[in-house]
N, C-alpha and C positions, 0 to 999 in steps of 0.2 A: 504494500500500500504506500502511496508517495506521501511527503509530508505533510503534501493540501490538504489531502484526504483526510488524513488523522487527525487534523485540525480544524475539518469543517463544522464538525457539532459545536465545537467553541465560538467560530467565528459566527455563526446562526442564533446562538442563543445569547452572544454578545447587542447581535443585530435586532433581535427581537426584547434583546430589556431598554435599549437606546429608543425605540419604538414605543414601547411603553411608558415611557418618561419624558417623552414629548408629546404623544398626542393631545386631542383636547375633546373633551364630551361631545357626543355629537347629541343635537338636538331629541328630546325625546316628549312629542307630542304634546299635551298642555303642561309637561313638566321642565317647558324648558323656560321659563319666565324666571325660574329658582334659581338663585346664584347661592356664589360658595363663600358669600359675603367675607372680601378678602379683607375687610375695614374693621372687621374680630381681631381684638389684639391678643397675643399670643402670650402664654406664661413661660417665661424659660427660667426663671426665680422664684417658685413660688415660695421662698424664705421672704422673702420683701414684700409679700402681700402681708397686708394687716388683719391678718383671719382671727375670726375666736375660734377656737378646735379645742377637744379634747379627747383623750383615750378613753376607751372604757377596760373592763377587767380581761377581756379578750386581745386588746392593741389595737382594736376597731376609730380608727380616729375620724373623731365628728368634725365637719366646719357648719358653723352658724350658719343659716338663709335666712337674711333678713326676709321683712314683711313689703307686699309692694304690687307692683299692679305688671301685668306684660300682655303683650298679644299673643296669642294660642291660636295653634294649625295654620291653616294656610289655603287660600283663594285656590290657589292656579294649581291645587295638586290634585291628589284623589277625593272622591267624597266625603270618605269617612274624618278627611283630617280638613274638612273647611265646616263652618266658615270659619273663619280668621276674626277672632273676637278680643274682646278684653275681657283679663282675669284679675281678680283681686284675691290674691293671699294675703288673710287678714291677719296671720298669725307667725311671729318669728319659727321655725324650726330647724334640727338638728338632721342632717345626712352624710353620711358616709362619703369621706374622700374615693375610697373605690369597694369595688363589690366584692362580698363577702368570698373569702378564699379560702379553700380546703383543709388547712389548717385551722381556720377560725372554726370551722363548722365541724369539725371534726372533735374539737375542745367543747363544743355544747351537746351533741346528738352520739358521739363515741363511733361511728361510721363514716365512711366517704363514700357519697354515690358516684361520683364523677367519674367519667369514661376516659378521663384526660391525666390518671394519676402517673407519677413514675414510674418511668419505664415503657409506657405504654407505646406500642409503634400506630399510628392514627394513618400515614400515610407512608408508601413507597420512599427513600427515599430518593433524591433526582438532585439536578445540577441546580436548582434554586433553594435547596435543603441543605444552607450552609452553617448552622448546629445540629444535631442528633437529635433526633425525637426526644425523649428520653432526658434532654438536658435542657428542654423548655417548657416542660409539663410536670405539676407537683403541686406542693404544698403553696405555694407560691403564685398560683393560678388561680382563677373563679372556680370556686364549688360549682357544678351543673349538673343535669340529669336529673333536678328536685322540680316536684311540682310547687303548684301555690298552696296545696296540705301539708307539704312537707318544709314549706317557709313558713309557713302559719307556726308550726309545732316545732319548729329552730325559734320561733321568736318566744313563744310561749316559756319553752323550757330558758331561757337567756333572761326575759324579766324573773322567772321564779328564780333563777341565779345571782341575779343585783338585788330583787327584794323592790322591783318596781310594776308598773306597768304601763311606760311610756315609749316602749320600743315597739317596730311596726313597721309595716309599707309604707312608702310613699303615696300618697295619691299619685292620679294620672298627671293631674295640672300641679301640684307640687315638683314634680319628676321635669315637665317640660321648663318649667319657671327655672329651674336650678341649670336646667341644661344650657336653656339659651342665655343667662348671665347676664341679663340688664341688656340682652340684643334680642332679637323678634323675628330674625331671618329664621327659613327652615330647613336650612343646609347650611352649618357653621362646622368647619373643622378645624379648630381649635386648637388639638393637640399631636399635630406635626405638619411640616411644612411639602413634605413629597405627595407628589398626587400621580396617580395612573385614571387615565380620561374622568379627571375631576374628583377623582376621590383618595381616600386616604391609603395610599401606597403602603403602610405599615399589614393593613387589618387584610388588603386584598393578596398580600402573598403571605397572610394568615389562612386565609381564606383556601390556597393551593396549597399550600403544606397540610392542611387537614386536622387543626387543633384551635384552643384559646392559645394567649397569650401570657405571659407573666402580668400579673395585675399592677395599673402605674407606670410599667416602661413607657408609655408617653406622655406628652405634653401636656397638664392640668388644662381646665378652662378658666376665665379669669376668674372665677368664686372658687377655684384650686380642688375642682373635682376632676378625677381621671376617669377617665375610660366611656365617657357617657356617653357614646355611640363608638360600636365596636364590643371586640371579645365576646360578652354573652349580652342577649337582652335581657330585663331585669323583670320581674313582675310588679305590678303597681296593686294597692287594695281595690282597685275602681271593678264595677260590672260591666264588660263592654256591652255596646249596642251605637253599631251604626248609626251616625247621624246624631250622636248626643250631645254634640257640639252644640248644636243650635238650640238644643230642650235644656242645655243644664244651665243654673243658676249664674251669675257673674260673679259673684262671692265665694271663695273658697267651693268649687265644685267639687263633686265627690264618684260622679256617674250617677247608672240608674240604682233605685232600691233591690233590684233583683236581676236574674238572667242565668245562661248557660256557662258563659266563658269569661273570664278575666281579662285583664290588657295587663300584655306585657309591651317594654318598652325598650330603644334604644340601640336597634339593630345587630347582628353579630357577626361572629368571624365567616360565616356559612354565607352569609349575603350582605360582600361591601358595596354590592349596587344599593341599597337600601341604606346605609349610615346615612340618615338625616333626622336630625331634632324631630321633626313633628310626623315622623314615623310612626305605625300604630300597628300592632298585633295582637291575636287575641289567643287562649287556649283554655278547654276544660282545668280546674281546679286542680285534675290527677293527670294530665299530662305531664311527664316529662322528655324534654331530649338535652342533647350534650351543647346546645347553646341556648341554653334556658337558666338563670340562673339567678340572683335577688342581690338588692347594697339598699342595707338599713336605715331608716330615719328613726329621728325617736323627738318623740312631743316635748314642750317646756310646759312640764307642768302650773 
C-alpha cells in the first residue's frame, strides 16, 4: 500500500472535522427566526461572580435565583413552547449549580441506576474517541436511567436526611427562568464557544461517542449554572399538556393540576439538535432512559 493510501483515512476525517467547524445552520422552517443570541455573555470566572451558594450534606452546591419576571417559550418555534409570554417568579429560590451525579445519589438511595457507570463501553470506539470510554463515565457524571418516582423518593429520602422538607423539582418556568439568566432568547449557548452548524460542539460529539459527560466540564451560565442544556435533560415537578403556555397563570406557574406525563427539560447528549432553552419534553412518571436524569432546587423557607 503507498503512503497516500495509508494516510487517506486521516487526511478524510481531518477534512470532514474542518467541515464541521465551519459550516453554519442551515435554515430550518419556522425555526429559523431563532438565533444563538451571541450578545449572552459568557462565564469563564465564575469565582468573580457574586453568587450566594451553598453546600449541602451531600456537596450538592446551591446558587440563589433571585425573584423577577422573564419571557417564557417562544413565537417562531413549535406549539407546545409558544406563546412567548411573561412570567413572574414571585419567590427567591435555591438550584443546583449542576445535576445531580452518581455519587451524590448513590450516598442517598445506596444504588446507581445509570447505564453510564465505570467502565462501561457505550460506544465502539473510533478516530473521534480521543479518551476511553471508561475514563469519562462514573461517579462524576449525571445519575440517569431514574424516572420522576425515583426523583420523587431521592428527594424524599435527602429531606428525611437534613430533617427538612424544602428540597424538590424545579418547576417548569423556574427551570427556564434560571436557564435563560436575565436573557429571553430560546437558543442561548452559554457554556462554550465551538459550535458545529450552530450548536454546541462539546454535547454533539457527546452525542457520537454514545455517553453523558463529566458534570460542569463546561462553561457556567451567567447565574453560574452548568450544564442547563446538554448531558441529561432534567425532570421539572410541572404536568405537561400541550398548549399550557397560554392557560397557565402569569404568577409563578406551576402547569396543569393533573395529567399522564411530566416535563422534562433541557435537552441531552442523544439530541444536540435540540439544546435550546425553551425546549420541552414530556414522559410517564416511571419512564426511565440513560439521558433522563434531575438537578435539585430547594424552597427558602
Amino acid at each position: 500500500m503507498s503512503p497516500i493510501a495509508k494516510r487517506l483515512p486521516l487526511l478524510l476525517g481531518a477534512v470532514l472535522l474542518i467541515a464541521l467547524l465551519s459550516c453554519e445552520a442551515p435554515p430550518r422552517g419556522n425555526m429559523a427566526a431563532l438565533s444563538a443570541c451571541p450578545s449572552l455573555p459568557v462565564v469563564r470566572d465564575p469565582g468573580a461572580l457574586k453568587l450566594h451558594t451553598f453546600a449541602n450534606s451531600l456537596g450538592v452546591e446551591f446558587v440563589l435565583i433571585p425573584a423577577g419576571e422573564f419571557l417564557m417559550g417562544a413565537d417562531d418555534a413549535f406549539p407546545d413552547e409558544a406563546p412567548r409570554h411573561k412570567v413572574v417568579i414571585s419567590r427567591p429560590f435555591y438550584l443546583a449549580r449542576l445535576e445531580l451525579t452518581q455519587a451524590q445519589w448513590r450516598a442517598v438511595m445506596a444504588d446507581n441506576p445509570s447505564k453510564f457507570k465505570k467502565g462501561h463501553e457505550a460506544f465502539k470506539p473510533g478516530w473521534w474517541n480521543y479518551t476511553p470510554q471508561s475514563e469519562r463515565q462514573g461517579d462524576d457524571n449525571p445519575v440517569e436511567n431514574v424516572s420522576l418516582d425515583d426523583a420523587m423518593e431521592c428527594i424524599r429520602r435527602l429531606n428525611a436526611l437534613e430533617g427538612t422538607d424544602t428540597y424538590r423539582l424545579p418547576t417548569e418556568a423556574e427551570w427556564e427562568y434560571a436557564a435563560k439568566a436575565g436573557h429571553s432568547d430560546a437558543v442561548c449557548f452559554a457554556n462554550d464557544d465551538r459550535r458545529w452548524m450552530g450548536y454546541p460542539l462539546p454535547w454533539h460529539f457527546s452525542g457520537i461517542r454514545g455517553n453523558t459527560g463529566i458534570a460542569g466540564r463546561l462553561l457556567p451560565n451567567p447565574w453560574g449554572l452548568y450544564d442547563m442544556e446538554g448531558n441529561v435533560r432534567e425532570w421539572c415537578s410541572d404536568w405537561y399538556a400541550a398548549g399550557a403556555y397560554a392557560a397557565g397563570p402569569e404568577r409563578d406557574p406551576a402547569g396543569p393540576a393533573s395529567g399522564t406525563r411530566r416535563v422534562n427539560r433541557g435537552g441531552c447528549w442523544l439530541d444536540p439538535m435540540n439544546l435550546r432553552i425553551v425546549e420541552r419534553s414530556c414522559n410517564a412518571p416511571t419512564f426511565k432512559a440513560p439521558f433522563l436524569g434531575l438537578r435539585l432546587a430547594k424552597s427558602i423557607p
